[in-house]
Each structure stands twice: as structure tokens, then as C-alpha cells.
C-alpha positions in Angstrom: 0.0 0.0 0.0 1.6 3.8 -0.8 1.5 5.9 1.5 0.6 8.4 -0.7 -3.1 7.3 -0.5 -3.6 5.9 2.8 -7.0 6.6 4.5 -8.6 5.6 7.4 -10.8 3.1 5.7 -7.9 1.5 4.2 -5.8 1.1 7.1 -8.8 -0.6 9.0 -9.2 -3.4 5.8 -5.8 -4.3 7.2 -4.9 -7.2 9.2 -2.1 -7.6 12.0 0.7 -8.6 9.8 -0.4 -6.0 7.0 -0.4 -3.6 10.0 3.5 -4.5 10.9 4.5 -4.1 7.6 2.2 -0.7 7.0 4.2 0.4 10.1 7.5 -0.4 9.4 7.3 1.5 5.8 5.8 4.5 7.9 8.5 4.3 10.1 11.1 4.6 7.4 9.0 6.9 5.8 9.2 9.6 8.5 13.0 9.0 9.5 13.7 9.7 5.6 11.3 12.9 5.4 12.3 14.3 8.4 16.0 14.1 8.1 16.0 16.4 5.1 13.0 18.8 6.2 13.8 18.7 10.3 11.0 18.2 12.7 10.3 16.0 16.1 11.3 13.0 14.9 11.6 11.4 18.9 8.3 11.5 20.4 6.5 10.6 16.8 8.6 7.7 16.9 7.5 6.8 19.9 3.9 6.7 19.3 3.6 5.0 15.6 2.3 2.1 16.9 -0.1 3.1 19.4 -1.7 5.4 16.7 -2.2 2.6 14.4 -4.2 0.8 17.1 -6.5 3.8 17.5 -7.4 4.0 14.3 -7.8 0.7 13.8 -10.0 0.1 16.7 -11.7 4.1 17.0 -13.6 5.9 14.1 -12.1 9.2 14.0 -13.7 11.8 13.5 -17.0 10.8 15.1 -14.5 9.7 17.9 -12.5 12.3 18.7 -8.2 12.2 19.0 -6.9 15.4 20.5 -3.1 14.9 20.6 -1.6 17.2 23.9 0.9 19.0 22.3 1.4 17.6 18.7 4.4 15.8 19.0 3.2 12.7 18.5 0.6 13.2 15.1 2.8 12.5 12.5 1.5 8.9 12.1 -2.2 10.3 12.5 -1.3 12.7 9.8 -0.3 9.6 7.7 -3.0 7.8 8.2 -5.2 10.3 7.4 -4.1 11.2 3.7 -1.1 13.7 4.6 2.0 11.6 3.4 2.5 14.0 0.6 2.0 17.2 2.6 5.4 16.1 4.7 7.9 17.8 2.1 6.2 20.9 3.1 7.2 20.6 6.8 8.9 23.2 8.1 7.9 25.5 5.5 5.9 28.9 5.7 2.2 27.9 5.3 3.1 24.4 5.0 2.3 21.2 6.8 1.8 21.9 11.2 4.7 20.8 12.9 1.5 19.9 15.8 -1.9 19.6 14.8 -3.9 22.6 13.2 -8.0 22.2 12.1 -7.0 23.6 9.1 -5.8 20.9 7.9 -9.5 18.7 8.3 -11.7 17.3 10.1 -9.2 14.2 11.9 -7.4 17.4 13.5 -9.8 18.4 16.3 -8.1 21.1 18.3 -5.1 23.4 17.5 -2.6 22.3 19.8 0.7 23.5 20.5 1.3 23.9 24.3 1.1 20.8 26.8 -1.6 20.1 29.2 -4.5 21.2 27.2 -6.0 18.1 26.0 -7.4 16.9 29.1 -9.7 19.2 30.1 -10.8 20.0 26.1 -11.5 16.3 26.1 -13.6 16.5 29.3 -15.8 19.1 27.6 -16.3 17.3 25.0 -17.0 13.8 26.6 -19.5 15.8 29.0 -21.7 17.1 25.7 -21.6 13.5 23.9 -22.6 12.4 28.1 -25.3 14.6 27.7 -26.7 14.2 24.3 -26.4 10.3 24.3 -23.7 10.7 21.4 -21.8 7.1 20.4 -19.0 9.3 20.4 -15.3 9.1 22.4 -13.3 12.1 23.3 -9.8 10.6 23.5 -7.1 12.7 25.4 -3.6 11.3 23.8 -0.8 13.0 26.4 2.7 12.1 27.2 4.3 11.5 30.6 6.1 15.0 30.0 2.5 16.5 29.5 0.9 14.7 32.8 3.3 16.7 35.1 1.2 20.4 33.8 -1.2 21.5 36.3 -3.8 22.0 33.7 -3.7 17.8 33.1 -4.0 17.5 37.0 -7.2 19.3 37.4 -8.5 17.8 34.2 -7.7 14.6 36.2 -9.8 15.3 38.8 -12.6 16.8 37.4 -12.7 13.8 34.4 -14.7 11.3 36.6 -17.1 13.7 38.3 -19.7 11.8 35.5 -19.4 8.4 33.7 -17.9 10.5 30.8 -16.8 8.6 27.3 -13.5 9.3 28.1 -10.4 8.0 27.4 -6.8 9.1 27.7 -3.7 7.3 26.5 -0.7 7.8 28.5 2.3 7.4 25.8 5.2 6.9 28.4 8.8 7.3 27.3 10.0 8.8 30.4 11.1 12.2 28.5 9.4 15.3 28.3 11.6 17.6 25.6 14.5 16.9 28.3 14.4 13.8 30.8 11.6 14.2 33.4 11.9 14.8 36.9 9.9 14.5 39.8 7.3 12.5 41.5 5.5 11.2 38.5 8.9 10.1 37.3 8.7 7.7 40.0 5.2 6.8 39.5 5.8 5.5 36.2 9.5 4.3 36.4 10.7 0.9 38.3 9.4 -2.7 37.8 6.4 -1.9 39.7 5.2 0.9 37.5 1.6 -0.6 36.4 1.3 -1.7 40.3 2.1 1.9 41.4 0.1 3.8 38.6 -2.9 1.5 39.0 -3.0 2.2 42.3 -2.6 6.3 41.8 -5.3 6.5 38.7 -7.7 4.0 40.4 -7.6 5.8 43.4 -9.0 8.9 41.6 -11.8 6.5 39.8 -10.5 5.9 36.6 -10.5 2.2 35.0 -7.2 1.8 34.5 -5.0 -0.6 31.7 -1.6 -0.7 30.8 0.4 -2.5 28.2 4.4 -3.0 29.0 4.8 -3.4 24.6 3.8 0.1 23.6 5.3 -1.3 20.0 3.1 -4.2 19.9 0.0 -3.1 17.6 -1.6 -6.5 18.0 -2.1 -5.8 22.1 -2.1 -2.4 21.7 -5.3 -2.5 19.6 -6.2 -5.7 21.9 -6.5 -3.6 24.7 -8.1 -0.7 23.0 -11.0 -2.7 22.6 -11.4 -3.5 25.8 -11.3 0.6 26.5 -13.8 0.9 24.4 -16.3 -1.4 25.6 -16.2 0.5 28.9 -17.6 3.4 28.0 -16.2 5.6 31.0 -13.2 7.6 32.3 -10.4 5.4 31.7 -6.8 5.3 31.3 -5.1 3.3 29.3 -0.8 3.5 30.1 1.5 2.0 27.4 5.0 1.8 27.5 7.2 3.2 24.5 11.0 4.1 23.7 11.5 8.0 22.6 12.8 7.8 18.9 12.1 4.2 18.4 13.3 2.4 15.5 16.1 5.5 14.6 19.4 4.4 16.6 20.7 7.6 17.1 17.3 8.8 18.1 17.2 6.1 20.6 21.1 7.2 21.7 20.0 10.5 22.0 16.6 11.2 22.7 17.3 14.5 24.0 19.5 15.6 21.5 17.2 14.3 18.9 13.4 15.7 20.8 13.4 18.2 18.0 16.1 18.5 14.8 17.0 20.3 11.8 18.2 18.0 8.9 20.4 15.4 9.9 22.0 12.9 9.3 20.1 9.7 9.6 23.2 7.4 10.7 25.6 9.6 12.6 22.9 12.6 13.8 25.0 14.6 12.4 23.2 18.1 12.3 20.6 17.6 14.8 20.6 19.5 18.1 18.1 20.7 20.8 19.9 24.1 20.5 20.2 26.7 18.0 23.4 26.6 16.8 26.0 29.4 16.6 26.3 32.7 18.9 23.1 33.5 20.5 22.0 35.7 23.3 21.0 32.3 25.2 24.8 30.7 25.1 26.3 34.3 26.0 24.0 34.8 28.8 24.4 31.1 29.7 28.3 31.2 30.0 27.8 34.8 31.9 25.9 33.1 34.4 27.9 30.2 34.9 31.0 32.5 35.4 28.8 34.6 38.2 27.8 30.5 39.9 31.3 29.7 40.6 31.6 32.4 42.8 28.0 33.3 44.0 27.0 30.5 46.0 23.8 32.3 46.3 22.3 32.2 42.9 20.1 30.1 41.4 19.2 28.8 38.2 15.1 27.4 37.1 14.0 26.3 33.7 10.8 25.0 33.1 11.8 21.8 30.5 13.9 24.0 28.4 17.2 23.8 29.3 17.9 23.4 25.6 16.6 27.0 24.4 18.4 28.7 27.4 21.8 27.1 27.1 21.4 25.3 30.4 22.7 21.8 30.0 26.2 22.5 31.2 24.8 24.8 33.8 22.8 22.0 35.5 25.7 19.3 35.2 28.6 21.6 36.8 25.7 23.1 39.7 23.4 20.5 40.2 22.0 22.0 43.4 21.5 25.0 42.4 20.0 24.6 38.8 17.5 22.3 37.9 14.9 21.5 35.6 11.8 20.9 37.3 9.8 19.6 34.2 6.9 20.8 32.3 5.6 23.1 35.1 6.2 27.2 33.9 3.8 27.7 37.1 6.0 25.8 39.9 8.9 27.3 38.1 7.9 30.6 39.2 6.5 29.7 42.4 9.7 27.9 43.5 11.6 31.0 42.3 9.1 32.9 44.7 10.0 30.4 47.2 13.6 30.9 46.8 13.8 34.3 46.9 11.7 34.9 49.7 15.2 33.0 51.7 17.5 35.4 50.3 18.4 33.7 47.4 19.1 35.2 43.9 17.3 33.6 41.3 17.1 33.4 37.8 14.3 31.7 35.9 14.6 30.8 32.0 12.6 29.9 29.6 11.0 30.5 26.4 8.3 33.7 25.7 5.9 30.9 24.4 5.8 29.1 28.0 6.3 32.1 30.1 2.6 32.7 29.3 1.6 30.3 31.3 3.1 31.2 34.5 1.8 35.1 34.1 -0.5 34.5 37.1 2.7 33.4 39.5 4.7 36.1 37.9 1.5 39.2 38.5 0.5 38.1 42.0 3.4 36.3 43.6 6.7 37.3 42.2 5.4 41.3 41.3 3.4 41.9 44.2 5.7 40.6 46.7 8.4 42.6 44.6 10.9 40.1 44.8 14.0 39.9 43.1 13.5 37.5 40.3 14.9 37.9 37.2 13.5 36.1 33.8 15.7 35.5 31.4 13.5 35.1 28.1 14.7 33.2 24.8 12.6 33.6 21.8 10.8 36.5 22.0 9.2 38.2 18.5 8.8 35.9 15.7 10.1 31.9 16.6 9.9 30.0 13.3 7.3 27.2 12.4 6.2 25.7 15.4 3.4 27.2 15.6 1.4 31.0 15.7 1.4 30.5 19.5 5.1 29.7 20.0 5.4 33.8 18.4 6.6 35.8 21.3 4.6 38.7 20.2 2.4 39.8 22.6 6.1 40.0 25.9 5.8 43.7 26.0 2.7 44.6 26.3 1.0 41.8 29.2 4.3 42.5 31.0 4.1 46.5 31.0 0.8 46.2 32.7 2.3 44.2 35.9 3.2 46.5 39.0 7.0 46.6 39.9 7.9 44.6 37.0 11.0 46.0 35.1 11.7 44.8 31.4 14.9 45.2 29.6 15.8 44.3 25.8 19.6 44.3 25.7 20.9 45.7 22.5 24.0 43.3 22.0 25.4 40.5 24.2 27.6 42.8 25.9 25.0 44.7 27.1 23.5 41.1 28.0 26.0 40.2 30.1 26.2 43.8 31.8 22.8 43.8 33.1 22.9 39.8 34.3 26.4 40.5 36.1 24.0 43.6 37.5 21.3 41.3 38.2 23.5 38.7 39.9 25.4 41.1 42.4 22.6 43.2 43.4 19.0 43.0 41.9 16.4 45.5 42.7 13.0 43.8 42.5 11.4 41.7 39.7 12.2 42.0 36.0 12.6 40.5 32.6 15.1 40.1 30.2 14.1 39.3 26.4 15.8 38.2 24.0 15.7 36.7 20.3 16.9 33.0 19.7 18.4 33.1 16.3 21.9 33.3 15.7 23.7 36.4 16.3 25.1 37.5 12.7 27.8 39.5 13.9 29.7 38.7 17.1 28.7 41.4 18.7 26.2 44.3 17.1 26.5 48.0 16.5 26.2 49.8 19.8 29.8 51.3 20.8 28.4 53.2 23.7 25.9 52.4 26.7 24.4 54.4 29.0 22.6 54.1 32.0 19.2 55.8 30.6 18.2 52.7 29.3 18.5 54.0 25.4 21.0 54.4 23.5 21.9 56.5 20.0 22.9 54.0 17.1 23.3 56.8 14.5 22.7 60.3 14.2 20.3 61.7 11.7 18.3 65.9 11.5 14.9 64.9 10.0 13.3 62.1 12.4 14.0 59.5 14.7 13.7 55.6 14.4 12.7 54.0 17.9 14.0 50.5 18.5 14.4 47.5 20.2 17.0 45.6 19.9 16.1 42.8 17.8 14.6 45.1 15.0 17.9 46.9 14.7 18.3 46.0 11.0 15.3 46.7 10.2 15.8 50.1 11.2 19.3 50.5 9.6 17.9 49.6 6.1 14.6 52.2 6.4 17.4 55.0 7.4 19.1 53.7 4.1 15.8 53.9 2.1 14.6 57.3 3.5 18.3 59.3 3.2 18.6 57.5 -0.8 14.6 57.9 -1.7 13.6 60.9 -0.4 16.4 62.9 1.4 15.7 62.4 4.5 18.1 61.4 7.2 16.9 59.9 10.7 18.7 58.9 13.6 18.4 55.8 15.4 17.5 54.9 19.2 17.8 51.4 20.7 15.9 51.3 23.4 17.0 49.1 26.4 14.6 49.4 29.0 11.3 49.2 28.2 10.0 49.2 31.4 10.5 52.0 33.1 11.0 53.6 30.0 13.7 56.2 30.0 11.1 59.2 29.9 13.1 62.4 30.1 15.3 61.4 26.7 11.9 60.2 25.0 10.5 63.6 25.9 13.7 65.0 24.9 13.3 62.9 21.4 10.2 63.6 20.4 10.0 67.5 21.1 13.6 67.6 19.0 12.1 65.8 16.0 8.8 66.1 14.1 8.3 62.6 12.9 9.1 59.3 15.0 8.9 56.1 13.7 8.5 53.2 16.1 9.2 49.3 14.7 8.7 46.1 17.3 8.0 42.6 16.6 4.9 42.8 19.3 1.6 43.6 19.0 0.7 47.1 18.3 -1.6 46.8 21.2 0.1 47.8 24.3 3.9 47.5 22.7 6.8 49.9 22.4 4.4 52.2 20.2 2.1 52.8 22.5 4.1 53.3 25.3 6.0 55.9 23.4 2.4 57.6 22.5 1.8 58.1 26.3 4.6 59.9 27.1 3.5 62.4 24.1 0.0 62.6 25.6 1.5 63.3 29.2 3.3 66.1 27.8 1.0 67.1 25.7 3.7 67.1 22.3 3.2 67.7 18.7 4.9 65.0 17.0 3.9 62.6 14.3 4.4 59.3 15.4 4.5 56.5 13.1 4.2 52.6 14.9 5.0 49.4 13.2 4.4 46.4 14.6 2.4 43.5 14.7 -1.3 43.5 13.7 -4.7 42.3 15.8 -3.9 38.7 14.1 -2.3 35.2 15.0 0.3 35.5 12.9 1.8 32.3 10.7 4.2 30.1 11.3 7.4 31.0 9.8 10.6 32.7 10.0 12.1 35.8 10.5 11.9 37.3 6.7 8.6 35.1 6.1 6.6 36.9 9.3 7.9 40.4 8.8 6.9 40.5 5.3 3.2 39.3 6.5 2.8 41.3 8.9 4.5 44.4 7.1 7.3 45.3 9.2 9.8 44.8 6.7 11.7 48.3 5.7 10.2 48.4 2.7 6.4 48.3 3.7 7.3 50.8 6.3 9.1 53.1 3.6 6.0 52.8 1.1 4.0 53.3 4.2 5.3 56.6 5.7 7.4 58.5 2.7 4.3 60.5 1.7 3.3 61.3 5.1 6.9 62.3 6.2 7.2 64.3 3.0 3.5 66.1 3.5 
């Protein structure tokens, strides 16, 4: 059978052996594809066989299949009719890394973020509860994804009625990075199906477990006696993280998430964004400031990877840690932490820090503690997914009390304001950063100051306003404006955005009649806006000209690819605001 034109129908014609053999030429079929396009090759392998079994034994969609996350779909996709949409992966409008609707009616849910399919799947079982529907809501969640607090209410609330149902526990024992903790220990040991019986049982779900997570023939054995339940229940399999792929299996860290590699060696792949980046210069700072500071700490929320952290963790184990898929006790630990006196930094990625906004408004802000969060990936963050975007940092974080925000404009300003952070921080703030490579060892600014803004380039007719990550962009508008139409505009990097550095932004924009303000945030509440208040408070007559991102979810994709859709490119600002400036 090709791939090509597999459907549901046809894979349920199939018998047992057909099944093996359909699953070994998926299997090689996704090792190949994805080590030329990239993708998460791991956790996909690890759930081949178990979404065989569902298919064979559930009828999707009339039964529902909401994937937690999306690492674990590629099969599903298969199955479904999506084997040619795989060249496409990692591509700009292409093929979902996780699952999307848009791409039909097998893809329930748009999933990107752990946790969630729990209590989605509750709603839903509770309407086909109440409306007599033959209909499952099946919840499919890693062991990485049970830790989330979100799955643990979902878990108590999902046998308050005999609801259809039914999650599947895909157990590898890794979340990106190895998990931690106490359900870890739950699910680890010979006694694991003894110990998690006991623990999912208690709470009143029917509980089975298969020790072959590979084995379609018991996988889908088992299924069926799931289905003939027809309430909560839990069904645990076993599986190995990148199984079948030897490196995979090696290195099922390194290998979570690639770009191209090689298939034998893994030659390419890595959990970290290769090259200079703000995260390995802020990660060797800090790791210079541990071997002195006894006092400071280090928290990451799963992502050790996207913060440089790995070394960090090995050389200091006691004072940095992973503590698993859990932004919220990140941040409440930190709180913990600090409130003995101890100086802590917690990283991870804008996408996930989200998540914790609750523990960082009313615990860390309101107690004024001296946190600091070092942020990866803010603005655009390639094709996960239009929620992995960092787009929206600026303006949820300028509404929080207390709460300082910096954007450093190179990695020597960076590491200034972590060794400032480290020796003697004053109350809560963040520190955001991009996660691409650097393209020049270190950028443009040969002077800091401590107003929190700095000149890049002098100019008589306007004035750019930037953060540091848009810093190009700006360079090539004052390129286009001084050849196009005569007119030459200084440059500001702005450093702290929070508290903004008022009295040389007053002094700006009363010195120059048209400002133009560029972020990769939402227009709502950003940069721009911030800059437009302290015009209004002093009552100033200056054009002011914002760029940033629209009212939208904006696309997967990369740098170039989003800037051009949302129109922050220099040239769309240029078309934009040459008549305006000239009028």
C-alpha cells in the first residue's frame, strides 16, 4: 500500500501482519522525510504504533483524538491522507509541525502547548454524556505533558460523570529533556503498572496498561477493551522515545526536536540553535557569576535546551535544575527561593512564560521580589506554531506593578545587566531576548548608557525607535529614506522598556517632528504605544508613526517570512510613511 493514498478506511481493511509491515514502511518513511525537512522525529517515533491501534479500533472523527501538544501526530497525519504534505514541513504555510483544524476534520483542536488536552477532552466527553452521542473524546498526552497542572485538574474533574473518556498515557520517560519528579517515580521501576494503577484508580478511573507500547496486535487488543467500557479510563502503554532511529534512541534528548540530519551519525541535529546566541552568552555569563555566587540560582521549566542550560545544570546541580513541564512551579519555586534570600534566575522561552503570568503578577510582582526572567525567543520563533510567536512579551508584561523589562541591544549589554542582576538586583524583572543566531559577534552599539537607550546613529529629519532585535530593520529604512527621499533619521535602541527612560523620549520627540517606532509585538500595548503616552502626558506635537504586529495570530514561519506578512519589513514601512513624512 503507498503511502501516498492511505486513508482511514484503508488502514482498518488491514490485518495484523499488514499492520506491521504498513508500520514499518511508515516508520522509514518519516526517518527519511524528516532528516531532510527537520522536525520531532523522537516522540512521533514513539507513538507509531499506538496510533495505528486507534485508528484501527476508534472511528475518528465521530470519535474524537486530541493529541496534547502535537508531538506525537505525525503517524495520525499519515494515516489520514497527509504523506505528501510532509515535504512541506517546516515550511511557511506548510504542513503543522502539531496539529492545526485547518488541515480537516481528523485534527480536532489546535494544539501547541502541553496540558491542554485533558480538560478539552472532558468538555467534549460531557456534551456526547449529555446528548447520548456514540461518540469518544480521547485525550492522547505524554508523561512529559501529565506533570502540567492543567492535566491535573483535568484529572480530577474527568470522573465527576461516567464520561466517554479515554486518555492514553504514551510513556517514554522524557518530556523535551528527561523528566523529573514524583511522576517520574510513579511511572518508572518494575512496579510501575502496580504503582500507577494504584494512583489512577484511586482517583476512579479504569485503569490498563500494556508494558509493549510497540506491539500493535495488544495495543489495539486492549483498545478494545477501553472501548467497551464506556467511561473515564486510562489506558498506560510503554514506548521508547525515537524508536526504531538508533541515534534517536542514543539521544533522545538531542534528537526531541532537529534540523536535517543525518540519519546514521545525527550529524546536524541538536536541541539548541546553533551558533552565537544571546541564550549561550547569557548562559556562559551566568555560569562565570555560579562559581563564585554561592547564592544564585538557576530554574528552567523543560527547556534547558533553548536557554543554554545543560552544562549549567551538570557543573551546579544543586542549584540549577529542571523541574519539568511546570512554567507555574517554576515561578513559584523562584518565589519560594527568593523569599530565603536567594538570587534567582528563571529561563525559559516567551511561548511558555505565558503560562506562568498569574505566579509572575501576584506572587513574584506583588511581593516585589528579586526574580529575574531571562527570556529566549521572543518576536517571531519560526514554524512551530502561531502560539510559539513571542509577540504579545511587552505589552502583558508593562501592565504588571513593579515589573521592570529590559531588551539588551547586544550581548555585551547582556552580560552587563545579568552581572547587575547577579550582584545586586532590585526587584522583579525580565530580560528578552531573540533566539536566532547572532550575525555579527557582537552588534552595533559602541556606547551604553545608564538611561536605558541608546543613540545608534545620528540623523536631523526624524528619529527611528527600536528594540534591539529590529535593529536592522531600522538601519535599512534609514538607508531607504536618506537615498529615496532625502531624509536622514537617527536611530534609538531602546534598552529598558519598562521603566521607559522618559526624560530622553520627551527629549526625542519635542527635538524631531516625525518618530517612527518598529517592534516585533503587537501594536496593542507595545513599544508604540508606550512611546504615545509619554506624548500625551506632555502634551507634544509629534507625528508618530508605529509598526508592529497586527490584531492577528500570525503564521508560522521565520524571520523574513513573518515580517513581510505582517509588514514590518523596511520596505512596507518606507511605502507606508514617505508621503506622510514628505507632506
Amino acid at each position: 500500500m503507498e503511502l501516498e493514498n492511505l486513508s482511514v478506511k484503508d488502514l482498518k481493511k488491514l490485518n495484523y501482519e499488514e499492520l506491521n509491515d504498513l508500520s514499518k514502511k511508515m516508520k522509514e518513511f518519516m526517518i527519511e522525510s524528516t532528516s531532510k525537512t527537520g522536525g520531532h522525529i523522537g516522540a512521533n517515533l514513539s507513538s507509531l504504533e499506538i496510533s495505528i491501534a486507534l485508528h484501527k479500533i476508534f472511528d475518528s472523527p465521530n470519535d474524537k483524538f486530541l493529541f496534547d501538544v502535537g508531538h506525537q501526530a505525525y503517524a495520525h497525519k499519515i494515516i489520514t491522507g497527509r504523506a505528501n504534505n510532509f515535504k512541506n514541513l517546516n515550511t511557511y504555510k506548510g504542513m503543522a509541525r502539531f496539529v492545526e483544524r485547518r488541515e480537516g476534520e481528523h485534527d480536532v483542536i489546535d494544539v501547541s502547548h502541553a496540558g491542554t488536552s485533558i480538560p478539552i477532552a472532558i468538555g467534549m466527553a460531557k456534551s456526547f454524556y449529555d446528548n447520548k452521542k456514540n461518540s469518544f473524546a480521547i485525550a492522547i498526552i505524554g508523561d512529559g505533558c501529565l506533570v502540567e497542572g492543567m492535566s491535573f485538574e483535568g484529572l480530577n474533574y474527568g470522573v465527576q460523570e461516567d464520561f466517554p473518556l479515554i486518555i492514553v498515557l504514551i510513556d517514554n520517560s522524557f518530556a523535551i529533556a528527561p523528566n523529573v519528579g514524583g511522576i517520574l517515580k510513579l511511572t518508572s521501576g518494575n512496579d510501575w503498572q502496580e504503582k500507577s494503577k494504584s494512583y489512577f484508580e484511586g482517583l476512579g478511573y479504569n485503569y490498563f496498561s500494556e508494558p509493549d507500547g510497540h506491539n500493535i496486535k495488544k495495543l489495539s487488543e486492549k483498545l478494545e477493551e477501553v472501548k467497551k467500557i464506556k467511561k473515564p479510563s486510562v489506558f498506560h502503554i510503554k514506548t521508547i522515545k525515537g524508536n526504531g532511529l538508533k541515534i534517536a534512541e542514543k539521544h533522545p534528548y538531542r534528537m526531541h526536536y532537529s534540523s536535517p540530519f543525518n540519519r546514521n551519525t545525527g550529524d546536524g541535529a541538536n536541541p539548541s540553535v546553533t551558533g552565537k546566541t544571546y541564550a549561550g552568552e547569557g548562559a556562559n555569563e551566568i555560569s562565570k557569576l555560579m562559581k563564585d555566587n554561592k547564592n544564585l540560582y538557576v530554574i528552567t521549566p523543560a527547556t534547558p535546551y533553548s536557554n543554554n542550560l545543560d552544562d549549567i545544570i551538570k557543573d551546579f546541580p544543586q542549584r540549577a535544575f529542571d523541574v519539568g513541564m511546570a512554567e507555574q512551579q517554576a515561578v513559584g519555586m523562584a518565589v519560594g527561593l527568593a523569599l530565603e534570600k536567594k538570587n534567582v534566575f528563571v529561563c525559559f522561552q516567551s511561548t511558555f512564560m505565558q503560562r506562568s503570568f498569574d505566579q509572575i503578577y501576584h506572587d513574584a510582582c506583588c511581593m516585589n521580589l528579586p526574580i529575574t526572567f531571562l527570556v529566549a525567543r521572543t518576536g517571531f520563533a519560526g514554524y512551530d506554531s502561531p502560539t510559539h510567536h513571542g509577540l504579545m512579551d511587552l505589552s502583558y508584561l508593562r501592565s504588571i506593578p513593579n515589573l521592570k523589562i529590559y531588551f539588551p541591544g547586544d550581548t555585551k549589554d547582556l552580560r552587563q545587566i545579568i552581572r547587575e542582576r547577579a550582584t545586586k538586583p532590585d526587584g522583579p524583572m525580565v530580560i528578552l531576548h531573540q533566539y536566532e543566531p547572532i550575525s555579527e559577534p557582537e552588534k552595533f552599539i559602541k556606547d551604553y548608557n545608564s538611561h536605558g537607550i541608546t543613540n545608534y546613529s545620528k540623523g536631523e529629519d526624524g528619529c527611528i525607535v527600536v528594540p534591539g532585535n529590529v535593529l536592522s530593520t531600522a538601519i535599512n529604512l534609514k538607508e531607504l529614506l536618506k537615498k529615496n527621499i532625502k531624509k536622514d533619521f537617527s536611530i534609538e535602541i531602546i534598552r529598558s522598556i519598562k521603566p521607559m527612560p522618559e526624560k530622553n523620549l520627551k527629549q526625542i520627540i519635542e527635538n524631531n517632528q516625525n518618530i517612527i517606532t518598529i517592534e516585533q509585538n503587537t501594536l496593542l500595548g507595545g513599544l508604540g504605544s508606550a512611546i504615545l503616552e509619554i506624548q500625551n502626558k506632555f502634551n507634544l506635537k509629534t507625528n508618530i508613526f508605529r509598526f508592529g504586529t497586527p490584531d492577528i495570530f500570525v503564521n508560522a514561519g521565520n524571520d523574513k517570512e513573518c515580517t513581510l506578512e505582517t509588514k514590518i519589513d523596511s520596505k512596507s514601512i518606507f511605502d507606508e510613511i514617505k508621503n506622510k513624512i514628505l507632506s
